[in-house]
N, C-alpha and C positions, 0 to 999 in steps of 0.2 A: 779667244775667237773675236774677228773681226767681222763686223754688220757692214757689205758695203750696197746701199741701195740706187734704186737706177734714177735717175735724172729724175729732176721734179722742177717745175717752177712755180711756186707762189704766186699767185693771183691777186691782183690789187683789190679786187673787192673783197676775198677772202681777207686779204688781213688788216681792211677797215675794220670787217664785221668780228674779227678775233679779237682787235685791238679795243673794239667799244664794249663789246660784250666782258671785257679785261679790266676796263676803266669802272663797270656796273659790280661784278664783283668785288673787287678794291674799295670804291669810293661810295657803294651803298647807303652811308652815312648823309651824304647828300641831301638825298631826298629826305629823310628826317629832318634838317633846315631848309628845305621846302613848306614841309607840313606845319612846322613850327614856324613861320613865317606866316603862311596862310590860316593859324589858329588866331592870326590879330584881329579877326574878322568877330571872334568872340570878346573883343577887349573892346574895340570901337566897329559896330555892325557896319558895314562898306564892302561893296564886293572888286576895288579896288584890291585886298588883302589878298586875297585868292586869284585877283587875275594878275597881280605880281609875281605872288610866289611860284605863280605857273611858267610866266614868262622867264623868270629868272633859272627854273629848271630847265627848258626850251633852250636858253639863250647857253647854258652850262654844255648841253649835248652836243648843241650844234657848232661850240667852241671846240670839242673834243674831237666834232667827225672832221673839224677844216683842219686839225694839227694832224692829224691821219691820212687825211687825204692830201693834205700838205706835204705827208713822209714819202708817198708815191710818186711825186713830179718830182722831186728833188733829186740832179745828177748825180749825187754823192750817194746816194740811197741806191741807184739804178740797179748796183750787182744786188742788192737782197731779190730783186724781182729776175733777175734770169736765172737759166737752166741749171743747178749744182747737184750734184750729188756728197754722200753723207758718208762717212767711214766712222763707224761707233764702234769704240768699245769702253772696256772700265776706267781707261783713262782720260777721254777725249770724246769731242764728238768733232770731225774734221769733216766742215762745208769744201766742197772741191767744185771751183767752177774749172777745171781741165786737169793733165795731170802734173802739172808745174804750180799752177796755182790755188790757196786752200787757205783755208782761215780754223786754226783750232780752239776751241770752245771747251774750257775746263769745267767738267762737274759743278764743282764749287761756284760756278758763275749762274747754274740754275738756280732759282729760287722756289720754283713749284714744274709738277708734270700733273697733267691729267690724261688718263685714257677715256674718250669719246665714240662713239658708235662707230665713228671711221677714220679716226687720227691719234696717234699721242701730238700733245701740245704740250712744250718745255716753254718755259715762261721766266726770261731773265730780268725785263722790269716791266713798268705799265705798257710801256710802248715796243719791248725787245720780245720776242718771241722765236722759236723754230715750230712749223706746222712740218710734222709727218703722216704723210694721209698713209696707212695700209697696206693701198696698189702701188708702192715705192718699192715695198718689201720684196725681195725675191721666196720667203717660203713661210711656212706659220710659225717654223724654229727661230728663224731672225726675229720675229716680233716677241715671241717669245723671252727670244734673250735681252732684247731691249729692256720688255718688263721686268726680267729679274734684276739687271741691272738697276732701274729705278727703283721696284722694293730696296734692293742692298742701297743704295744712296737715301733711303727715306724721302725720295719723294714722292709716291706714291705709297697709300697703304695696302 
């Protein structure tokens, strides 16, 4: 069986907000050398200690939302954000911006899936993602078969 879904296009805010919420799961460790940074404050009492490690967490974010928001002006980026549609199956997952042109995407190149209240999100690195919102779906059986697909792939439990 082939999932083929209707036209989507990705949203530059959405995949800020996908993209940093990606970098917090990942990189959660962060903020533990924040914290550990700002316990200097118990070694020599200065509240320089704390308003560094803050800053320094501040200055990490805001690094991550301008390489993000960085990837949305960038020419070369421009096809991720227009109209494609998806052709899934247990082989592939085939982005199709028409019907000449498509870019296929092997299993083995995702790293994780998550099912979400209104998308599965395939996740190839920090910064590579596929958002599938739902209402792309033509029926409950296509989403269905997606998620068996991702059980049988182990990415999803």
């Amino acid at each position: 069986m082939i999932v083929k879904t209707k036209k989507y296009q990705l949203e530059t805010g959405t995949y800020i907000k996908l993209g940093l919420f990606n970098i917090l799961k990942e990189q959660w460790w962060v903020a533990l050398i924040a914290i550990a940074i700002g316990c200097g404050y118990f070694w020599i009492a200065s509240w320089w200690w704390i308003s560094m490690a803050l800053l320094a967490y501040v200055l990490y974010w805001v690094f991550w939302l301008i390489q993000f928001a960085g990837v949305t002006q960038m020419e070369q980026n421009k096809v991720i954000f227009e109209k494609m549609s998806y052709e899934i199956d247990s082989r592939q997952i085939l982005m199709k911006l028409n019907t000449k042109q498509g870019m296929p995407i092997k299993w083995d190149m995702i790293k994780r899936a998550e099912m979400t209240k209104d998308a599965f999100i395939l996740t190839m690195s920090k910064a590579q993602f596929i958002h599938l919102p739902y209402k792309i779906f033509n029926s409950d059986n296509e989403k269905k078969f997606l998620e068996t697909i991702l059980k049988r792939k182990e990415l999803i439990k």
